[in-house]
VEXLUM-601268 format. One record per residue: residue in one letter; z negated, x negated, y of N, C-alpha, C, O, CB in turn. Coordinates in Angstrom, 2 decimals. Last residue first. Glycine has a CB too. Layout:
<sites>
SITE r     n.Z     n.X     n.Y    ca.Z    ca.X    ca.Y     c.Z     c.X     c.Y     o.Z     o.X     o.Y    cb.Z    cb.X    cb.Y
SITE a       Z       X       Y       Z       X       Y       Z       X       Y       Z       X       Y       Z       X       Y
...
</sites>
This chain:
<sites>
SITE r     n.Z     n.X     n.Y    ca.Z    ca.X    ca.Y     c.Z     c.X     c.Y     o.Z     o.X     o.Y    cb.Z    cb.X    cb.Y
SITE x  -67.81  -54.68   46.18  -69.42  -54.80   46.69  -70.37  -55.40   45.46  -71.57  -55.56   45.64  -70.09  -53.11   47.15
SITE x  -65.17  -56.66   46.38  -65.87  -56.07   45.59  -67.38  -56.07   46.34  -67.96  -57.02   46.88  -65.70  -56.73   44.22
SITE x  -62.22  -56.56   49.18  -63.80  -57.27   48.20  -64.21  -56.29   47.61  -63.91  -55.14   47.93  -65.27  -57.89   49.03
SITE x  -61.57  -54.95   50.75  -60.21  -55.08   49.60  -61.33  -56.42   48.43  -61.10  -56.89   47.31  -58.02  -56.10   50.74
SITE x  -61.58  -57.05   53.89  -60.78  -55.54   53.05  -60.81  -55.77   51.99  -60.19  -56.79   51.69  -59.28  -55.07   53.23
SITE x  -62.34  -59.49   55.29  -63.33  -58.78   54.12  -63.03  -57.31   53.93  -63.91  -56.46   53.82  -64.97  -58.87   54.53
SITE x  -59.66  -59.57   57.25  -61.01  -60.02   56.56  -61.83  -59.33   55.78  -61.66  -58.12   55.94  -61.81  -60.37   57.34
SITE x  -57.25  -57.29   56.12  -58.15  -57.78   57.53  -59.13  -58.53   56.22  -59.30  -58.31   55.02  -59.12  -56.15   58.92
SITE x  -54.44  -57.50   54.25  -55.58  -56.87   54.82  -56.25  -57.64   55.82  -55.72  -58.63   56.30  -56.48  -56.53   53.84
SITE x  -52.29  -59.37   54.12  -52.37  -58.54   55.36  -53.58  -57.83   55.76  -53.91  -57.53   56.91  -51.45  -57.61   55.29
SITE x  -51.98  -61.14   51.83  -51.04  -59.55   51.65  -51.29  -58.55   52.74  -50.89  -57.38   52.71  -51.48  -58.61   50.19
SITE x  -52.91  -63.32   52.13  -51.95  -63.19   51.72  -51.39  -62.04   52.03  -50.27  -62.00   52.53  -52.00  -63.44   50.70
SITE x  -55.67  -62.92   54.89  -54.96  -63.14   53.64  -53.92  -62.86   53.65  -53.44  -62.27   54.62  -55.32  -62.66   52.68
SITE x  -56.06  -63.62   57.48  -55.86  -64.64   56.97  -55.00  -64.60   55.89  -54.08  -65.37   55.62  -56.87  -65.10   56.75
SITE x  -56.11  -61.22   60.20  -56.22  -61.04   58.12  -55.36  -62.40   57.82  -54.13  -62.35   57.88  -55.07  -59.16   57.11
SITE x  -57.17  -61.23   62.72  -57.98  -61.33   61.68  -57.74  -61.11   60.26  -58.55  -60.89   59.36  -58.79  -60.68   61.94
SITE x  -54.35  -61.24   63.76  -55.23  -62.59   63.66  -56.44  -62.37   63.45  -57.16  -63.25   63.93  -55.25  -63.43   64.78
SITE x  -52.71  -58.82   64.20  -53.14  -59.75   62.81  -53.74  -60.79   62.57  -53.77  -61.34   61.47  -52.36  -60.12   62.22
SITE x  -52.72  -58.58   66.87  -53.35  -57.30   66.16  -53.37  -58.19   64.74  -54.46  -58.06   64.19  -52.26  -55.57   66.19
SITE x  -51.26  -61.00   68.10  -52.65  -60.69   68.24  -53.73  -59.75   67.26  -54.91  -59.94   66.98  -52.61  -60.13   69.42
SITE x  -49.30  -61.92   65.11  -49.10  -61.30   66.26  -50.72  -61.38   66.56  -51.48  -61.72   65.66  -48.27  -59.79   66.18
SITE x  -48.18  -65.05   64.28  -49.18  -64.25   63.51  -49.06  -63.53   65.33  -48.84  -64.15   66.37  -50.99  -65.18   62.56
SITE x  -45.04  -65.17   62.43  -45.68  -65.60   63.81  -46.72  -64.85   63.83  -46.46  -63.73   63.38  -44.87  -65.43   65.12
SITE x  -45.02  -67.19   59.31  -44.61  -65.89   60.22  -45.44  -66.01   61.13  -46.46  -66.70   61.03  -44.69  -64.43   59.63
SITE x  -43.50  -69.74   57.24  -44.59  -68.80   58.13  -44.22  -67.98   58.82  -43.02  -67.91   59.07  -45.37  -69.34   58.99
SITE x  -43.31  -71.28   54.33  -42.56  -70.47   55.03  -43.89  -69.67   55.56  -44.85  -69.20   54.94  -41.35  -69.66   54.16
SITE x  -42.22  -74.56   52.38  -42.90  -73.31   53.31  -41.96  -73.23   54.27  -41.00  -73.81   54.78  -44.45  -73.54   54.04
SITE x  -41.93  -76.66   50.04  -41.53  -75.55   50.54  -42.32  -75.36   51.11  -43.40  -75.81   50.75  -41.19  -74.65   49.96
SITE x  -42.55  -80.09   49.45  -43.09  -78.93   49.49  -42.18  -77.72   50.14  -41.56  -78.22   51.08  -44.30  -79.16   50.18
SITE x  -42.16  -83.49   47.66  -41.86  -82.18   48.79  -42.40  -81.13   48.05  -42.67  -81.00   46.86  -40.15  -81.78   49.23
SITE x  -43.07  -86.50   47.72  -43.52  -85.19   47.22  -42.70  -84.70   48.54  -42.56  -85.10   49.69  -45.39  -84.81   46.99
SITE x  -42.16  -88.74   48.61  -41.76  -88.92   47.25  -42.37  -87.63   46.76  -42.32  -87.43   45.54  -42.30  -90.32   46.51
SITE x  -41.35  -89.66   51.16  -40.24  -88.96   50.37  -40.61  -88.36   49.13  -39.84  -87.61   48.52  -39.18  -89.87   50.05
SITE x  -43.37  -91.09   52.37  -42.41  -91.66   51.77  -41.59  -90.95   50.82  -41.17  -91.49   49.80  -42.87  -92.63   51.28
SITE x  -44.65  -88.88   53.91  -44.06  -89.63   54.67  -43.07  -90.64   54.10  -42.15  -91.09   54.78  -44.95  -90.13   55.32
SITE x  -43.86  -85.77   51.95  -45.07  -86.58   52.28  -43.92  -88.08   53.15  -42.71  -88.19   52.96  -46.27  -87.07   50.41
SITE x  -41.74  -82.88   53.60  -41.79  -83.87   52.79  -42.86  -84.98   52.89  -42.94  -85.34   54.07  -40.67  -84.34   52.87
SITE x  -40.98  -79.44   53.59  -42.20  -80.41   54.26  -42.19  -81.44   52.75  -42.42  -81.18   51.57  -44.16  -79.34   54.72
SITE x  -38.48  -77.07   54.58  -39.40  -78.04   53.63  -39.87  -79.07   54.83  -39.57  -79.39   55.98  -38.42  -78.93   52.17
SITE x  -38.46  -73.52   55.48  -38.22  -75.12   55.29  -38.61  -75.79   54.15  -38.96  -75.33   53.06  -38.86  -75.88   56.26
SITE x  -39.01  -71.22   58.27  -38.96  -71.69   56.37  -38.50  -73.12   56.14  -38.15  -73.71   57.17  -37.67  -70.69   55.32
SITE x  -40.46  -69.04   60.20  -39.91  -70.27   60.46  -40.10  -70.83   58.79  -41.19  -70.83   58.21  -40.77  -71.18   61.82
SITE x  -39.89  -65.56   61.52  -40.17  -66.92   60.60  -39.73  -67.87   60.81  -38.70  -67.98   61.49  -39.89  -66.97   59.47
SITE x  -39.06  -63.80   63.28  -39.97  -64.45   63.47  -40.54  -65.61   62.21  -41.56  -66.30   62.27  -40.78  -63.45   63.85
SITE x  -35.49  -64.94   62.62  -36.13  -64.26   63.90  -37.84  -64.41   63.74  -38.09  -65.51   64.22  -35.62  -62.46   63.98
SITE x  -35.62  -67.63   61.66  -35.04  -66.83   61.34  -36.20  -65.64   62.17  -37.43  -65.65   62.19  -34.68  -66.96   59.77
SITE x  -35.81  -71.42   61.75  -36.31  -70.45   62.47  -35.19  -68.76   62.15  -34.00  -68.85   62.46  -36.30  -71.19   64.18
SITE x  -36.00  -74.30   59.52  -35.44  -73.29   60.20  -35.55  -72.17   60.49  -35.42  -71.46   59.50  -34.79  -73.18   60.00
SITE x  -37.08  -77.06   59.05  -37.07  -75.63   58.70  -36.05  -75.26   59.64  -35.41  -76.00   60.40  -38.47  -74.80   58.84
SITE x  -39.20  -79.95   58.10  -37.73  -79.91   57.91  -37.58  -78.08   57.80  -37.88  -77.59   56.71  -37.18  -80.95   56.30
SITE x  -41.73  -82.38   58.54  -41.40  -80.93   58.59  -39.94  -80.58   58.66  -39.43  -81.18   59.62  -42.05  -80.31   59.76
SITE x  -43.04  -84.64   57.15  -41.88  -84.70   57.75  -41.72  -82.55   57.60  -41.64  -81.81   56.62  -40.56  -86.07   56.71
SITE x  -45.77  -87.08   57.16  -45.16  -86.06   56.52  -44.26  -85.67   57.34  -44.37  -86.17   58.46  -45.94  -85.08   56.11
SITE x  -47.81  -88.88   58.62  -48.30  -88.80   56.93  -47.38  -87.81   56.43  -47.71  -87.37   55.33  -50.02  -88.25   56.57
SITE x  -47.84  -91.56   60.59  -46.72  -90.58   59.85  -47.33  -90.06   58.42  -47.33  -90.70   57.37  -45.17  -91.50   59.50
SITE x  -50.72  -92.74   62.23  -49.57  -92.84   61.59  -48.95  -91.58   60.88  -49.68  -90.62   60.63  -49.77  -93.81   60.75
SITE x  -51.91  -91.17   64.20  -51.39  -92.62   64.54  -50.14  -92.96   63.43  -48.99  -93.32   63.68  -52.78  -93.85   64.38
SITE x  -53.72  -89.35   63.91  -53.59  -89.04   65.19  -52.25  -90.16   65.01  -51.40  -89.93   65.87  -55.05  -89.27   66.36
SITE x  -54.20  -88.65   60.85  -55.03  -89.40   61.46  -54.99  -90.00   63.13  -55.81  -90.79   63.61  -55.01  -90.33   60.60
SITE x  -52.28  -87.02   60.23  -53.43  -86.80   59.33  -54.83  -87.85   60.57  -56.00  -87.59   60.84  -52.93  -87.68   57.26
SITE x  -49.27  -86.38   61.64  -49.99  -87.21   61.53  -51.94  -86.46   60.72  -52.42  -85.35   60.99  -49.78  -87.87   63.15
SITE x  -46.03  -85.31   60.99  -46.97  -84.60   61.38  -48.03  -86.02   60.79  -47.73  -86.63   59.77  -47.01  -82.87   60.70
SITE x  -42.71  -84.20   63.06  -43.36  -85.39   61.95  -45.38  -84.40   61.91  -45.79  -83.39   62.50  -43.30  -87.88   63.11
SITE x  -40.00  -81.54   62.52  -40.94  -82.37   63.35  -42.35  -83.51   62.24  -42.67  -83.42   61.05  -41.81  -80.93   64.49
SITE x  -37.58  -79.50   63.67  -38.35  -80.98   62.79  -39.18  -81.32   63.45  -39.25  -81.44   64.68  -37.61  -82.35   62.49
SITE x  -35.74  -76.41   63.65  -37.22  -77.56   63.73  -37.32  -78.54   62.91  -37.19  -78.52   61.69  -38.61  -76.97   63.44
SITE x  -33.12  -74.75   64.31  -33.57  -76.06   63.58  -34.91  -76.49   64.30  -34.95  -76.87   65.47  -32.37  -77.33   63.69
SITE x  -31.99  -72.92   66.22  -32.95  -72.85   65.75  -33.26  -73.21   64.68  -33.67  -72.39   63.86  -33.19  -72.09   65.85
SITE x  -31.72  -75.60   68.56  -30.89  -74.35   68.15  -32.39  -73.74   67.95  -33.41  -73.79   68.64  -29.60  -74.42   66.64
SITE x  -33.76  -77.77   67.91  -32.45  -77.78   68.55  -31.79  -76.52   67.79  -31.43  -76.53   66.62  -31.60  -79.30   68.35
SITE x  -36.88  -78.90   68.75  -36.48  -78.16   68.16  -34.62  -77.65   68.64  -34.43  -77.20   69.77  -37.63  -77.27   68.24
SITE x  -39.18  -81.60   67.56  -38.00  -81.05   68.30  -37.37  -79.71   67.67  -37.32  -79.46   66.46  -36.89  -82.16   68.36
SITE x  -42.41  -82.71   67.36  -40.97  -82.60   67.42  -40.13  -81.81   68.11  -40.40  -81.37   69.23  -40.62  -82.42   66.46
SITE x  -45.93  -83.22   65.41  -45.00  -83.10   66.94  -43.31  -83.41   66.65  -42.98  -84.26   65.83  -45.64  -84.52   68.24
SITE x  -48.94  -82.49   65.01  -47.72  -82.10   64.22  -46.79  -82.53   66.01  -47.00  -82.22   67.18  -47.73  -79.95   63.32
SITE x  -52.39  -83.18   62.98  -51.30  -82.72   64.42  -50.04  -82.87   63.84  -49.82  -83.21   62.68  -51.33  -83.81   65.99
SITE x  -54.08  -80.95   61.10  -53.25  -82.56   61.06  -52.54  -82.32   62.01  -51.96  -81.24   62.04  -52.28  -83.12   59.74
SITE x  -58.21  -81.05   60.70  -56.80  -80.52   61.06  -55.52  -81.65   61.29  -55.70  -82.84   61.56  -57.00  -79.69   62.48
SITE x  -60.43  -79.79   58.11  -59.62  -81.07   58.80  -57.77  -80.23   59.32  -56.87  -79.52   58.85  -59.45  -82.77   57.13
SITE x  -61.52  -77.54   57.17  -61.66  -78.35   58.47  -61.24  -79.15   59.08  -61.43  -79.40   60.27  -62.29  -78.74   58.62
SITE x  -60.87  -75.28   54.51  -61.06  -76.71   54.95  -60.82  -76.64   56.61  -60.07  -75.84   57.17  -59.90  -77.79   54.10
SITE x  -59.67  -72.73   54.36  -60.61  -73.52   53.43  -61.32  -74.66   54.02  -62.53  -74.74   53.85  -59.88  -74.06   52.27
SITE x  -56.42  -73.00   55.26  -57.31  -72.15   55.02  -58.55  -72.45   53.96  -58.31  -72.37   52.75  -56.58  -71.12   54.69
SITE x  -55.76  -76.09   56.52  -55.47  -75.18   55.35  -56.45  -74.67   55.14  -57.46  -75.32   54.85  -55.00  -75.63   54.20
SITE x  -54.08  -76.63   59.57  -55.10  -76.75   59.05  -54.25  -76.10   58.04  -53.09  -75.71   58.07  -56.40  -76.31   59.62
SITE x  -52.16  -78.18   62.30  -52.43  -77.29   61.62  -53.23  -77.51   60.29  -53.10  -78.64   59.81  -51.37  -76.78   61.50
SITE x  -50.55  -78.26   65.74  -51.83  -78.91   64.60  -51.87  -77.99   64.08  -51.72  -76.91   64.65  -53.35  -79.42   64.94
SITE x  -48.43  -79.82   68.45  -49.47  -78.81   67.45  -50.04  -79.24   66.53  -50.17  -80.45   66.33  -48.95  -77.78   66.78
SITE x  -45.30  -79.27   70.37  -46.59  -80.41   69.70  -47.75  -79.26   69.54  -47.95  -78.22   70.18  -47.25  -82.00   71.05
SITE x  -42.19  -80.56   71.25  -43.29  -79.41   70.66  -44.22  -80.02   70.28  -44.17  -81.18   69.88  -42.96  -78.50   69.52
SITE x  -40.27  -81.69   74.01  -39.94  -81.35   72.56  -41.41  -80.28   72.40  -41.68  -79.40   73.23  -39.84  -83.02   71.32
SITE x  -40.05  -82.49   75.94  -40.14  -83.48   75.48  -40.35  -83.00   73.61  -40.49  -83.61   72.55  -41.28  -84.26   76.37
SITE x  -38.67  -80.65   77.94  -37.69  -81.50   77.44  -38.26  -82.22   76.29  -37.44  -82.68   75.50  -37.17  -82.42   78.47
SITE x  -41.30  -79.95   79.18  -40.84  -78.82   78.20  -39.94  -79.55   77.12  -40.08  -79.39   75.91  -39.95  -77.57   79.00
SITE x  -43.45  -82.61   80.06  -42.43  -81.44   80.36  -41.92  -81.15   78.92  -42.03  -81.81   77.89  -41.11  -81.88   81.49
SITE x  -45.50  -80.83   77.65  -45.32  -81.01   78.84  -44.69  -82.84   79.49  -45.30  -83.91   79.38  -46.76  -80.50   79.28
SITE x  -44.09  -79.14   74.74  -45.11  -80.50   75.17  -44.68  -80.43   76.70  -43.56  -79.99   76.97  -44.69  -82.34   74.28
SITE x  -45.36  -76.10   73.52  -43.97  -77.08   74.05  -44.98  -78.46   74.99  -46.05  -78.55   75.58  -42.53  -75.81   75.53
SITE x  -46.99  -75.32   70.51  -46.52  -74.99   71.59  -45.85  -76.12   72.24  -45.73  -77.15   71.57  -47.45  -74.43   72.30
SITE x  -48.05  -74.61   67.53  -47.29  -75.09   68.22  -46.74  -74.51   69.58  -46.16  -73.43   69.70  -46.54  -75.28   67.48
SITE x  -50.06  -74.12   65.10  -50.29  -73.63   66.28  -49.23  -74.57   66.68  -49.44  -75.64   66.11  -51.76  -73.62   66.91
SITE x  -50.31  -72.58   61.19  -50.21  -73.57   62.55  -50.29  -72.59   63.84  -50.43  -71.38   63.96  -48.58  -74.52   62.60
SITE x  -52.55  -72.30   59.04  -52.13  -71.87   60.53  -51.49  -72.42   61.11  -52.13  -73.09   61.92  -52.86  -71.75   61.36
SITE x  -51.48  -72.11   54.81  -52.29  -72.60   56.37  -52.21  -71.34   57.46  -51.99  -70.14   57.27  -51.34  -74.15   57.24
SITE x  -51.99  -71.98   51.52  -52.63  -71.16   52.49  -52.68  -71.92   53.93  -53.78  -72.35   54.30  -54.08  -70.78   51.95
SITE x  -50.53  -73.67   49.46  -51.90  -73.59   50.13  -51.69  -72.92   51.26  -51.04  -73.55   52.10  -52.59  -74.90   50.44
SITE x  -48.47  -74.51   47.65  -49.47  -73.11   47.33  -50.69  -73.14   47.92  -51.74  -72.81   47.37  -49.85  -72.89   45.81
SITE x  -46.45  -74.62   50.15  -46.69  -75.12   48.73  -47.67  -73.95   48.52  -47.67  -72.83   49.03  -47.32  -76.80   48.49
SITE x  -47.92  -73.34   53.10  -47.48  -74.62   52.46  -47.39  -75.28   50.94  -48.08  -76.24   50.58  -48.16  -75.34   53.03
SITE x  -47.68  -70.08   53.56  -47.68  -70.77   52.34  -46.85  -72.52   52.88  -45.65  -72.78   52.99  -46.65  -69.63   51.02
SITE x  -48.88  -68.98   56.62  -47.80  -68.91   55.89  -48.37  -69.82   54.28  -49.57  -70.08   54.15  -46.43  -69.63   56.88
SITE x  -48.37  -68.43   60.29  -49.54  -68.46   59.28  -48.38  -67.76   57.94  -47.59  -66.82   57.96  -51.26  -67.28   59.89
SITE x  -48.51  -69.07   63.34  -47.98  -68.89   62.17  -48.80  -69.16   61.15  -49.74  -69.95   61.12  -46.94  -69.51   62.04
SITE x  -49.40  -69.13   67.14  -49.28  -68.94   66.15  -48.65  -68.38   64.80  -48.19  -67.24   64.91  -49.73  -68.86   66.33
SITE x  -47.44  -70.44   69.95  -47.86  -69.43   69.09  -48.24  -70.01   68.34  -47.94  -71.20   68.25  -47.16  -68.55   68.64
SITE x  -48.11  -71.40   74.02  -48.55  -71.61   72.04  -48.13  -70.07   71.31  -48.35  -68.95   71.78  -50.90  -71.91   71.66
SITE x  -44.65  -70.45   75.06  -46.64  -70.57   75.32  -46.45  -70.95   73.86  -45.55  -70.94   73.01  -48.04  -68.75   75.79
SITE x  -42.28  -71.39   74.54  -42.99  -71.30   75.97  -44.20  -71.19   75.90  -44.92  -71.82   76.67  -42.63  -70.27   76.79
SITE x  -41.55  -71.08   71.61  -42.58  -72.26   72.12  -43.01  -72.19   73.50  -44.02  -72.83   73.81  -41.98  -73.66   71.99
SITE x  -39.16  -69.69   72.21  -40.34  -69.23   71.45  -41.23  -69.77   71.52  -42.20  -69.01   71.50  -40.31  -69.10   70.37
SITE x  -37.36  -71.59   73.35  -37.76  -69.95   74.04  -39.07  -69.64   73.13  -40.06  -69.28   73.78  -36.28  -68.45   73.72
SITE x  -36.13  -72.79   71.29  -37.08  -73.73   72.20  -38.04  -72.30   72.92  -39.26  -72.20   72.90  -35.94  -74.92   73.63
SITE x  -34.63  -71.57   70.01  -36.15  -71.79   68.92  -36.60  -72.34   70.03  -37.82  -72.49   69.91  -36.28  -72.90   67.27
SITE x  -32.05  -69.59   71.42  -32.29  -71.11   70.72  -34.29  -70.52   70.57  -34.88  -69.49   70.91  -31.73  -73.10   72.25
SITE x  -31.21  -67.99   73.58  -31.30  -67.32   72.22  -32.13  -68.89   71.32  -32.92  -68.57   70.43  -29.30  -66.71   71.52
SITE x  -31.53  -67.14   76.70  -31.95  -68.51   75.87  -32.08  -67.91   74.68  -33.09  -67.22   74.57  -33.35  -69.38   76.29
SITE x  -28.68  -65.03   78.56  -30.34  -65.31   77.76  -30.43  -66.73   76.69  -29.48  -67.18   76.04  -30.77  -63.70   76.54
SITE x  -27.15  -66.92   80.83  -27.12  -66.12   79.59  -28.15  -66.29   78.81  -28.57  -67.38   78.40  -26.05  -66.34   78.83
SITE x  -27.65  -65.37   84.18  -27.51  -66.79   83.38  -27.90  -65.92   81.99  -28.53  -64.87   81.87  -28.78  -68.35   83.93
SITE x  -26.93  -63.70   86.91  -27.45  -63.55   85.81  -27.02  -64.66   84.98  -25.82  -64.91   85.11  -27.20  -62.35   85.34
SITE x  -26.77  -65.20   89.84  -26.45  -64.48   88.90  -26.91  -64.68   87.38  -27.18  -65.76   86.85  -25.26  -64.52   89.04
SITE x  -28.94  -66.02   91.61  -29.01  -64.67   91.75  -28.26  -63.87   90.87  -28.40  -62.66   90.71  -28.70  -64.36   92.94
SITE x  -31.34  -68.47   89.95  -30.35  -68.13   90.90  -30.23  -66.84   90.98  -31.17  -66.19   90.53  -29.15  -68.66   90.68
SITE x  -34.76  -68.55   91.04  -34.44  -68.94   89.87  -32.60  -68.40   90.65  -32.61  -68.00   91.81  -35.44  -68.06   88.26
SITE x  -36.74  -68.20   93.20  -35.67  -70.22   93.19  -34.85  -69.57   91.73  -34.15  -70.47   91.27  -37.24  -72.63   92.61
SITE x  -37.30  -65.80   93.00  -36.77  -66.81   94.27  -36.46  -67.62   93.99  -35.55  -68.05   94.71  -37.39  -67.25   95.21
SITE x  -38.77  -65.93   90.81  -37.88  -64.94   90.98  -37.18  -65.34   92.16  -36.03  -64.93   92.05  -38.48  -63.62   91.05
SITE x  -41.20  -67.99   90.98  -40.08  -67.87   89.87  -38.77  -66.89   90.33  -37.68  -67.38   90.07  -40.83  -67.18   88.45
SITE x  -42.28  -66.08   92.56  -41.81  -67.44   93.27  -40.93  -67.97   92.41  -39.89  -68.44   92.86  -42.91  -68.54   93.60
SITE x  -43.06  -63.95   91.63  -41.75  -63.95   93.05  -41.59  -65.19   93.06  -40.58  -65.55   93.67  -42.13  -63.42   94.81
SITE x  -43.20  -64.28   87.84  -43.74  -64.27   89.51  -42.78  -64.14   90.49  -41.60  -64.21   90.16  -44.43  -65.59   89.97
SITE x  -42.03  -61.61   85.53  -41.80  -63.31   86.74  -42.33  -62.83   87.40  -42.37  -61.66   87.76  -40.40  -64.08   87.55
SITE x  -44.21  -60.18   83.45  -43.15  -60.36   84.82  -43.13  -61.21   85.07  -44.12  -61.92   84.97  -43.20  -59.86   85.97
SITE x  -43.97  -60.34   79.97  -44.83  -60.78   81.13  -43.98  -60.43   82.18  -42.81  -60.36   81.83  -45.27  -62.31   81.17
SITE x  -42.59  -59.59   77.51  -42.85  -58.81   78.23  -44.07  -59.29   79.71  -44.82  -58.49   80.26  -43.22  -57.84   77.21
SITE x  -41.03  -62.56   76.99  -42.36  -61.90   76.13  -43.29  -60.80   76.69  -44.50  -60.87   76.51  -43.37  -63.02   75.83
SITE x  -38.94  -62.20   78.29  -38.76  -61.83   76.89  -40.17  -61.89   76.58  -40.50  -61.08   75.72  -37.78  -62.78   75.96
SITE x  -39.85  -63.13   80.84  -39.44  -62.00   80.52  -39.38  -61.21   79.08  -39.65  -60.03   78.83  -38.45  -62.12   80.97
SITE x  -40.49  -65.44   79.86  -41.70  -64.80   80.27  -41.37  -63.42   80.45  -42.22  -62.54   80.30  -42.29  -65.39   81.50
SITE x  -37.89  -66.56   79.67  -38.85  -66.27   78.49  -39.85  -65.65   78.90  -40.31  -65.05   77.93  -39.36  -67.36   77.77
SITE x  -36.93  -66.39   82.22  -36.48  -66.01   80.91  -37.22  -65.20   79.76  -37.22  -64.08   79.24  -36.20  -67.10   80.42
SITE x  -38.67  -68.38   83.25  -38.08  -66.88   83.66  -38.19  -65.75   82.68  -38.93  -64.80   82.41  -36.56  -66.95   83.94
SITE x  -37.79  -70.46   82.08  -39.38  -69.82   82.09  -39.38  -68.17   82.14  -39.82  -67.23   81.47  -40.29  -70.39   83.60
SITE x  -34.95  -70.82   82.82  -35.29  -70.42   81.10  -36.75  -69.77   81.43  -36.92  -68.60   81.09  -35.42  -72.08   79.75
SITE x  -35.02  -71.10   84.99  -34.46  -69.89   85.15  -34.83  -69.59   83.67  -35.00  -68.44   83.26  -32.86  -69.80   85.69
SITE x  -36.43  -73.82   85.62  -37.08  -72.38   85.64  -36.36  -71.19   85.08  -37.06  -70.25   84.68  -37.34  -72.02   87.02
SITE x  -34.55  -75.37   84.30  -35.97  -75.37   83.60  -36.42  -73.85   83.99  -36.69  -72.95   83.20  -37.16  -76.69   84.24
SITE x  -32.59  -74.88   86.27  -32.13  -74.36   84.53  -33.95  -74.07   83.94  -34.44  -73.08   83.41  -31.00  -76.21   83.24
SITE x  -33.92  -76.07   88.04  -33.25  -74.75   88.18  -33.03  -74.34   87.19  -33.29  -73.14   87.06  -32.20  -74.63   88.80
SITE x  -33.97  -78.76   86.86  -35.38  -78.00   87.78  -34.60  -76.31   87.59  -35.11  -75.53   86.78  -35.60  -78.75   90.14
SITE x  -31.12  -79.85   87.03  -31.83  -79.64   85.94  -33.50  -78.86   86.09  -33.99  -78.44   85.03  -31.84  -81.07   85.36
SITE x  -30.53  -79.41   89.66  -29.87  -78.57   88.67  -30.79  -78.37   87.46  -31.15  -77.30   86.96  -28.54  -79.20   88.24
</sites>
């Protein structure tokens, strides 16, 4: 049962992100129509990207669904400027996300707290002992925008002084 639900969501979602089911997906999945996956887990079927204001820093994240799917989400994300990246892993129920995020692969350095509104995801992000929070809010960066980092959309080097 639970194999059958897993696929019929893949399905699903591979539908919703204009891909076709394979036949072999299309054969085991059942024959009556099951009710589209509206929940935040559907959006994680492949990695996306977001790109947004943590506080007043500029990131990317990247999250996609941990293998198996049940086990929740897992990702990493940087701040525009810098090199160091911080993994990120959790759950997502409805369209509520949490999730913890590590600086050093091992321990807890922060607490992601949002909620998913058709392609944004907004929240707060708290340091691991409570004692700084942060707002943010990202948007799902589409293919055609993953060269304008900046704030307001232009493309890379639009909008400089010669």
């Amino acid at each position: 049962m639970k194999r059958c639900l897993n696929t019929a969501l893949l399905a699903g979602a591979m539908l919703l992100a204009g891909m076709p089911a394979s036949p072999a997906l299309s054969a085991s999945a059942s024959t009556s129509a099951a009710p589209a996956d509206t929940s935040g887990k559907a959006l994680f079927m492949k990695p996306v990207a977001l790109r947004g204001m943590l506080g007043d820093a500029q990131i990317q994240v990247t999250l996609r669904t941990k293998e198996p799917a049940e086990d929740g989400i897992e990702g990493e994300y940087f701040v525009f400027g810098g090199s160091h990246r911080v993994l990120l892993a959790g759950e997502v129920e409805g369209q509520e996300v949490f999730m913890e995020e590590s600086e050093n692969g091992t321990d807890v350095s922060g607490q992601w707290d949002g909620k998913l509104a058709g392609e944004t995801l907004t929240g707060e992000w708290q340091s691991a002992d409570g004692k700084i929070k942060k707002p943010f809010s990202l948007r799902i960066v589409r293919a055609e925008d993953k060269g304008s980092p900046g704030q307001n959309g232009r493309a890379a080097g639009q909008g400089k002084q010669q």
